[in-house]
SEKOL-281892 format. One record per residue (C-alpha): residue in one letter; residue number from 1; x, y, z. Coordinates in steps of 0.02 Angstrom, whole numbers, plus 32768, in hexadecimal, padded with zeros to 4 digits. Layout:
BEGIN
+--------+-----+------+------+------+
: residu : num :    x :    y :    z :
+--------+-----+------+------+------+
:      a : NUM :    X :    Y :    Z :
...
+--------+-----+------+------+------+
This chain:
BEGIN
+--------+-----+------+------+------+
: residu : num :    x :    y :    z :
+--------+-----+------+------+------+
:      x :   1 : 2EAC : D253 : 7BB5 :
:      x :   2 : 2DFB : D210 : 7BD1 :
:      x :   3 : 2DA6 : D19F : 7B63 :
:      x :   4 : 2CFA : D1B5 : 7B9C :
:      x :   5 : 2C8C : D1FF : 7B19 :
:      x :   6 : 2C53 : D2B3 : 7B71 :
:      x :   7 : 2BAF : D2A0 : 7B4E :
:      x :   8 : 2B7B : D1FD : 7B9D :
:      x :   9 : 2B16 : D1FF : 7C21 :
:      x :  10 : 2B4C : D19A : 7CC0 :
:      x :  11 : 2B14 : D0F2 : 7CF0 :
:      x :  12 : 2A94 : D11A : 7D94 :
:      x :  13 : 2A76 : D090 : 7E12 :
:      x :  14 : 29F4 : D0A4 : 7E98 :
:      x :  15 : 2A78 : D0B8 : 7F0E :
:      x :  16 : 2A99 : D173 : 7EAA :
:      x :  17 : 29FB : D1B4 : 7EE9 :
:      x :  18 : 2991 : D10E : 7F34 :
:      x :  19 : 2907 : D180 : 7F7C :
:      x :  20 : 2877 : D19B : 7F1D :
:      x :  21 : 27F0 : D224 : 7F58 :
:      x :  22 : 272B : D1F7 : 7EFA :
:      x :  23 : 26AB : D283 : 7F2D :
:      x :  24 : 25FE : D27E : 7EDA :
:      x :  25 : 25CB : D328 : 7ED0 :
:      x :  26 : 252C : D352 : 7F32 :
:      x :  27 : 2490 : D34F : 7EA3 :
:      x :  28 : 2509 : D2FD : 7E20 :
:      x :  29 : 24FE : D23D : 7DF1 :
:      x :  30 : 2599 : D22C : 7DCA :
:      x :  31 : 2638 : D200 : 7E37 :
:      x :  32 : 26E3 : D264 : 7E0E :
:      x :  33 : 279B : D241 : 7E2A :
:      x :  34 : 27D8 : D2D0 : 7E71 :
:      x :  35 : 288B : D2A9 : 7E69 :
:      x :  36 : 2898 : D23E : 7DDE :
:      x :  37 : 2945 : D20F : 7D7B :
:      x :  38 : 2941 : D1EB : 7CE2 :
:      x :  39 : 2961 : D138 : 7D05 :
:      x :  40 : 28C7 : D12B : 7D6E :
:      x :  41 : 285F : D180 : 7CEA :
:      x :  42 : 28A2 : D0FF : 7C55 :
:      x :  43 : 287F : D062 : 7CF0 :
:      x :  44 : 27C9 : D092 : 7D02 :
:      x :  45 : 27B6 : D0D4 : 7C4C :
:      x :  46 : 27E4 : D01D : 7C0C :
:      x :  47 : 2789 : CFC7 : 7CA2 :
:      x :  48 : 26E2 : D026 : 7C8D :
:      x :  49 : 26C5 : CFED : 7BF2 :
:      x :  50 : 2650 : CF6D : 7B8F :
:      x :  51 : 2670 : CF1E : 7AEE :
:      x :  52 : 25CF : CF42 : 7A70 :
:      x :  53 : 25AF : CE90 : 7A29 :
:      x :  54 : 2582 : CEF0 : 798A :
:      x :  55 : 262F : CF3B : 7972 :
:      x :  56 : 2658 : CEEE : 78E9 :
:      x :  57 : 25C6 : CF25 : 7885 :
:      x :  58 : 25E1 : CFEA : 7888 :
:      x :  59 : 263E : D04C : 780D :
:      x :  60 : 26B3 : D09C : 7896 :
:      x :  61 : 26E8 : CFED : 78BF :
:      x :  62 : 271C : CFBC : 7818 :
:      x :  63 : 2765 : D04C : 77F7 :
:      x :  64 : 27EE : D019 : 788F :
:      x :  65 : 27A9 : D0DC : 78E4 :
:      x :  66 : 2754 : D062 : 7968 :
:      x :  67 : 277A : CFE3 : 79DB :
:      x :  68 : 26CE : CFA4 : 7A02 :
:      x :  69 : 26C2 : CFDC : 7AB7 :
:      x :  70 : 2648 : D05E : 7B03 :
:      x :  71 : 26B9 : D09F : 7B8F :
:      x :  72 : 264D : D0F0 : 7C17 :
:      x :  73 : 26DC : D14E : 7C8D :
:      x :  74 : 2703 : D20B : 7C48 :
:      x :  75 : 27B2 : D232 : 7C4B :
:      x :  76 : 279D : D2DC : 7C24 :
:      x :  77 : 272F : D302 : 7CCB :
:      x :  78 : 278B : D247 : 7D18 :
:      x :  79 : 26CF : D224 : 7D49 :
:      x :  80 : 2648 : D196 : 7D3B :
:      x :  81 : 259E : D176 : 7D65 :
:      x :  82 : 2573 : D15C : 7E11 :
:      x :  83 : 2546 : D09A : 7DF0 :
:      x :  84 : 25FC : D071 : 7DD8 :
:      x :  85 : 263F : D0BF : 7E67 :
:      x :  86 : 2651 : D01D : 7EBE :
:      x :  87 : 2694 : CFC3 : 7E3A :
:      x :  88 : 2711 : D051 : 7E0E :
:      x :  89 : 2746 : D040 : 7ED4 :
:      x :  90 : 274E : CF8D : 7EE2 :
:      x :  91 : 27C1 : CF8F : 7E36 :
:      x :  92 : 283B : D03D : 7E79 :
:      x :  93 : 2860 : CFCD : 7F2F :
:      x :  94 : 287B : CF3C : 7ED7 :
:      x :  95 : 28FB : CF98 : 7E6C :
:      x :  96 : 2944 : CFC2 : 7F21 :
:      x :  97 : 28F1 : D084 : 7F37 :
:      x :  98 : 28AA : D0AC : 7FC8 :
:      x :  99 : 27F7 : D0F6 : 7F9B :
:      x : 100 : 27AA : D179 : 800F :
:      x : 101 : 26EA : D1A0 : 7FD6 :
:      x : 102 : 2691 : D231 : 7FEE :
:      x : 103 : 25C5 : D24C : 7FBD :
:      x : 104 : 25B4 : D2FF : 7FF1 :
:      x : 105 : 24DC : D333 : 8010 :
:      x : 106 : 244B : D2C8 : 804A :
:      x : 107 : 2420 : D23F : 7FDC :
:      x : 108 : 2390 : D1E8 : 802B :
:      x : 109 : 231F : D244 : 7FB7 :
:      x : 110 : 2270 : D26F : 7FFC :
:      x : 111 : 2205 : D230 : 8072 :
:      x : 112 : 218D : D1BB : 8040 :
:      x : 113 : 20D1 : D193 : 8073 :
:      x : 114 : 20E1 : D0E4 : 80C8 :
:      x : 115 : 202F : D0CC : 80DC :
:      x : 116 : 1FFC : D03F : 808D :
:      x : 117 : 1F55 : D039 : 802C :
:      x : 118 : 1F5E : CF8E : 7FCD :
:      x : 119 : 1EE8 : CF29 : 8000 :
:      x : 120 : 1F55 : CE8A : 7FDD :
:      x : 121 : 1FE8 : CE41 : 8019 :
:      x : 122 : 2076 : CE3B : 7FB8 :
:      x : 123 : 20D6 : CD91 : 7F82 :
:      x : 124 : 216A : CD5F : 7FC5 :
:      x : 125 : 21C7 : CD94 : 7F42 :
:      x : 126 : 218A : CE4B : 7F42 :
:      x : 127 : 21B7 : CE4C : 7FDF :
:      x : 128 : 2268 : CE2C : 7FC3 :
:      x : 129 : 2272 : CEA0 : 7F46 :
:      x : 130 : 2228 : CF37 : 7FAF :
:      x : 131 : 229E : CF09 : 8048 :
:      x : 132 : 2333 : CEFA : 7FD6 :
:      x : 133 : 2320 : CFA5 : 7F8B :
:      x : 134 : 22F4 : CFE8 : 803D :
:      x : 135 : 238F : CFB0 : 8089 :
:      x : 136 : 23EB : CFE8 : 7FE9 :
:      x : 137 : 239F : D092 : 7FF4 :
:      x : 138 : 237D : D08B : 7F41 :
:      x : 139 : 2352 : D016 : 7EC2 :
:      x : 140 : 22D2 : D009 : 7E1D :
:      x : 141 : 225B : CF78 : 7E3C :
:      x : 142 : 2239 : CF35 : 7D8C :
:      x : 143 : 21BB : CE86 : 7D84 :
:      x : 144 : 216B : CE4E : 7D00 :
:      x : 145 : 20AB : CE5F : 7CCD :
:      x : 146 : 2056 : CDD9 : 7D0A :
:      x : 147 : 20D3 : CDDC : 7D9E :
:      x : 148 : 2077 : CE2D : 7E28 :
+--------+-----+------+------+------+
């Protein structure tokens, strides 16, 4: 006669199913799971998360319906935006899956005019900022006014 209850669910280790396939659809913005175990889904569902300092203050949160935390990772599509692919990789290998990645279409966007019309040079730290999002491929440069 077995004493386990029927209806638990059983403990899964990485070792269960330790490879993990990521493909970001071609035109989407979003990354997606595409074999994702429930225990992989409730790992990045808890780690791609922030706490909203201003928990405390809404109704839902003193009600107890609420924890506090905006989680970002969808469990019902096991997806999350394509800014937190890396993170969500570096946390799955370090959980001991092995992570294969695949970003299906051309994302280099479109060509751009590189002629340059300014008639000034740009500071040093413009510079940086233009060669960091060119080697990135992407980037938002964001200074101040009164900046440059």
């Amino acid at each position: 006669m077995s004493t386990q209850d029927p209806n638990a669910v059983a403990a899964e280790t990485p070792g269960d199913t330790n490879s993990i396939e990521i493909t970001v659809p071609e035109g989407y913005t979003w990354f997606f799971i595409q074999n994702a175990s429930t225990v992989v889904d409730k790992l990045l569902k808890d780690e791609l998360a922030w706490r909203d300092p201003n928990a405390q203050y809404t109704d839902r949160y003193k009600r107890g319906s609420w924890d506090g935390f905006h989680r970002i990772y969808n469990t019902e599509h096991s997806g999350a935006p394509i800014g937190l692919l890396d993170r969500a990789i570096q946390l799955l290998e370090s959980e001991g899956y092995t992570v294969s990645t695949t970003i299906e279409g051309d994302r280099s966007g479109d060509s751009i005019s590189t002629e340059w019309n300014f008639p000034h040079s740009l500071r040093n730290y413009q510079e940086e900022a233009v060669e960091a999002s060119l080697e990135e491929k992407m980037g938002v440069i964001s200074i101040p006014t009164g900046g440059g």
